[in-house]
C-alpha positions in Angstrom: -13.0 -24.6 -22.4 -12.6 -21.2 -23.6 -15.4 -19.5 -22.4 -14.1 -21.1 -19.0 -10.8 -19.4 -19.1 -12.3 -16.3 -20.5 -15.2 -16.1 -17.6 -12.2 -17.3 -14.7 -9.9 -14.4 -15.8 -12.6 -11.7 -16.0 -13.6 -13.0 -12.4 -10.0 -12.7 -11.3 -10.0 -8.6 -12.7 -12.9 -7.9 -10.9 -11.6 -9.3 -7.2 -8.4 -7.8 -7.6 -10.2 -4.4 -9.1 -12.7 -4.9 -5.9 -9.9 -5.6 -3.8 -7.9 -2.5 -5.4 -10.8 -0.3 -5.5 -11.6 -1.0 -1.2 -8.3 0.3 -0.5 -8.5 3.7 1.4 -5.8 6.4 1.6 -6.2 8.7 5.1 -4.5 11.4 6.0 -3.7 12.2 9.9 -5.4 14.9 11.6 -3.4 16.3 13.8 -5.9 18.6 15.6 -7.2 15.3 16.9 -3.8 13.0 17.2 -1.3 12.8 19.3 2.0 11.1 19.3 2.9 10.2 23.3 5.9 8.6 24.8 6.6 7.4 28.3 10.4 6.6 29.8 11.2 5.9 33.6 13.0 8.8 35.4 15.3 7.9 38.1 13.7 4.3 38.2 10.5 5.9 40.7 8.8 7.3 37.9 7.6 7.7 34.7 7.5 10.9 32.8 4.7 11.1 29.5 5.9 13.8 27.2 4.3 14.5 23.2 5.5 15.6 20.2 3.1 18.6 18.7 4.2 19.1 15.3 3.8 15.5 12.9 2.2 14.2 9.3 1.3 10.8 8.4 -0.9 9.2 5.7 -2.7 5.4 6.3 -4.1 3.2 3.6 -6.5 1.1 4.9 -8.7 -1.9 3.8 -11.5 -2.6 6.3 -10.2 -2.9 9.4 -6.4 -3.5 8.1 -3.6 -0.9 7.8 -1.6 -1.8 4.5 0.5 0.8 4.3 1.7 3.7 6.5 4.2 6.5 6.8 4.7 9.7 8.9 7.0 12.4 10.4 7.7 14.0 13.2 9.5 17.4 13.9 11.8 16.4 16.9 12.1 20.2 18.0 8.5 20.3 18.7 9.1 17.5 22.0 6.9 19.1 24.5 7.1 17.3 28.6 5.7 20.5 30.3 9.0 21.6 31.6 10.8 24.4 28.6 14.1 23.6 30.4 14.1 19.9 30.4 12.3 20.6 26.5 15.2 22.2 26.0 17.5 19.5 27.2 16.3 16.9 25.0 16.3 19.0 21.8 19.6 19.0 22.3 23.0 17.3 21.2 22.9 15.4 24.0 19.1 13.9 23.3 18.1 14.4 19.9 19.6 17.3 18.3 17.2 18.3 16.6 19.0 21.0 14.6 21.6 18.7 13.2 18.3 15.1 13.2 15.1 17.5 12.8 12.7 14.6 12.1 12.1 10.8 13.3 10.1 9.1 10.5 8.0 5.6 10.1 7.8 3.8 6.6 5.9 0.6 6.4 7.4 -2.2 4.3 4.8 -4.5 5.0 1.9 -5.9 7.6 -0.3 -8.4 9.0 -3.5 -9.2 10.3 -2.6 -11.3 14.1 -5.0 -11.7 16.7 -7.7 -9.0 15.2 -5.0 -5.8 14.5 -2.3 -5.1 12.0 1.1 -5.6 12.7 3.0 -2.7 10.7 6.6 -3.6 9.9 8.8 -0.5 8.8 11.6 1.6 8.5 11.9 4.1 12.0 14.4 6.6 11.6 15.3 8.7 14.8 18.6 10.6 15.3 20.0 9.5 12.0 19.5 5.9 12.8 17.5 3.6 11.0 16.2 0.5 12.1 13.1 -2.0 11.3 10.3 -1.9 14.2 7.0 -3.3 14.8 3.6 -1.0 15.0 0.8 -2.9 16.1 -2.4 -0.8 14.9 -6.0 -0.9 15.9 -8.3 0.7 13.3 -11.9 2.2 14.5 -14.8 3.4 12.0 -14.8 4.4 9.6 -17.6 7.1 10.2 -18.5 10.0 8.7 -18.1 13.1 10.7 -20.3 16.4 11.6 -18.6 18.0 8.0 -19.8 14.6 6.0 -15.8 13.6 6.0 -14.9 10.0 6.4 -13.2 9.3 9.3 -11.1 6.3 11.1 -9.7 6.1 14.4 -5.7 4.4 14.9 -4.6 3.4 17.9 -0.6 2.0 18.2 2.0 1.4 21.1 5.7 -0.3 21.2 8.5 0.1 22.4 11.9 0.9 21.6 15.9 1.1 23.0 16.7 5.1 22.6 20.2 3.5 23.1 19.7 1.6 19.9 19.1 5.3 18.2 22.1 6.7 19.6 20.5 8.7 22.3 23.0 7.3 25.1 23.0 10.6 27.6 22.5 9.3 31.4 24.1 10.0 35.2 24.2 7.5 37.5 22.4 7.8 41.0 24.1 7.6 44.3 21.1 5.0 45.0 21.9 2.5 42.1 20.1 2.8 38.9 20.2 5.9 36.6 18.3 8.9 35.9 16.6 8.4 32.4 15.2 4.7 31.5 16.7 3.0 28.3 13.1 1.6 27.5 10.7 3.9 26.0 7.0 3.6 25.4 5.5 5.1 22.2 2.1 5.6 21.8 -0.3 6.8 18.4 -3.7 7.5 18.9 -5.1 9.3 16.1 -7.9 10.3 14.0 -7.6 10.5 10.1 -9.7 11.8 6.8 -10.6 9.9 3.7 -8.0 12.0 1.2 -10.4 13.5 -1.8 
């Protein structure tokens, strides 16, 4: 009975040392990542802007993100247009001198429908809030330098309103100039950390 006990418990170290051990930390490459958003513009349109400057590190098991986190620089918005750029850097949008990052800590996910669901802690504009990431992971491979690599891929949404970010004008026409919906997209690339 002993030995039975003995043999179960050295069975149970090794799966949870296996399990331990397949664990992978990543960290974001941003030469090969971007961070997109989308929000309507006087309800005809949709204008895509991207934020250039952002970190982030992924621990991965297989196919399933356990644990995420990342930052943004909110000065480093970028639509195409410096004076609109400008605009949203702004007190009136972001302020990013006074809020100069937006941040995502995970506090937990799961596996649904073959992707990770990443629940966490997004802060934007001093206001923090719990949000859902879901995550598709690709690879991992090893790349032209013998690095392991993985592909991420993530979209949601989110109420800028919610965040504090409340500037608008009404149009003559009805509706408003910016949307209160906005689209965030991840797609990114990431290195095994040595």
């Amino acid at each position: 009975m002993k030995s039975n006990i003995a043999f179960s418990s050295l069975l149970t170290t090794f799966a949870l040392g296996t399990s331990a051990l397949a664990a992978d930390t990543y960290n974001i490459d941003p030469a090969h990542s971007s961070v997109g958003f989308g929000v309507s513009h006087m309800v005809i349109n949709t204008v895509r802007g991207k934020f250039n400057q952002f970190t982030g590190t992924v621990t991965v098991d297989g196919k399933e993100v356990k644990d995420a986190k990342g930052t943004i620089q909110a000065k480093s918005i970028d639509t195409g247009v410096a004076n609109r750029d400008n605009h949203l850097r702004s007190p009136d949008f972001f302020d990013a001198e006074k809020f100069p990052t937006i941040t995502f800590v995970s506090k937990k996910s799961e596996t649904k429908d073959g992707q990770t669901i990443l629940t966490g802690d997004f802060t934007m504009h001093g206001v923090t809030k719990e949000l859902s990431l879901p995550v598709k992971v690709k690879g991992p491979i090893k790349d032209m330098m013998g690095m392991q690599r993985i592909g991420l891929e993530g979209k949601t949404e989110i109420n800028r309103k919610d965040y504090g970010l409340t500037w608008n004008k009404a149009l003559e026409t009805g509706g408003v100039v910016v949307g209160d919906e906005v689209e965030l997209q991840i797609n990114a690339e990431a290195t095994k950390a040595k």
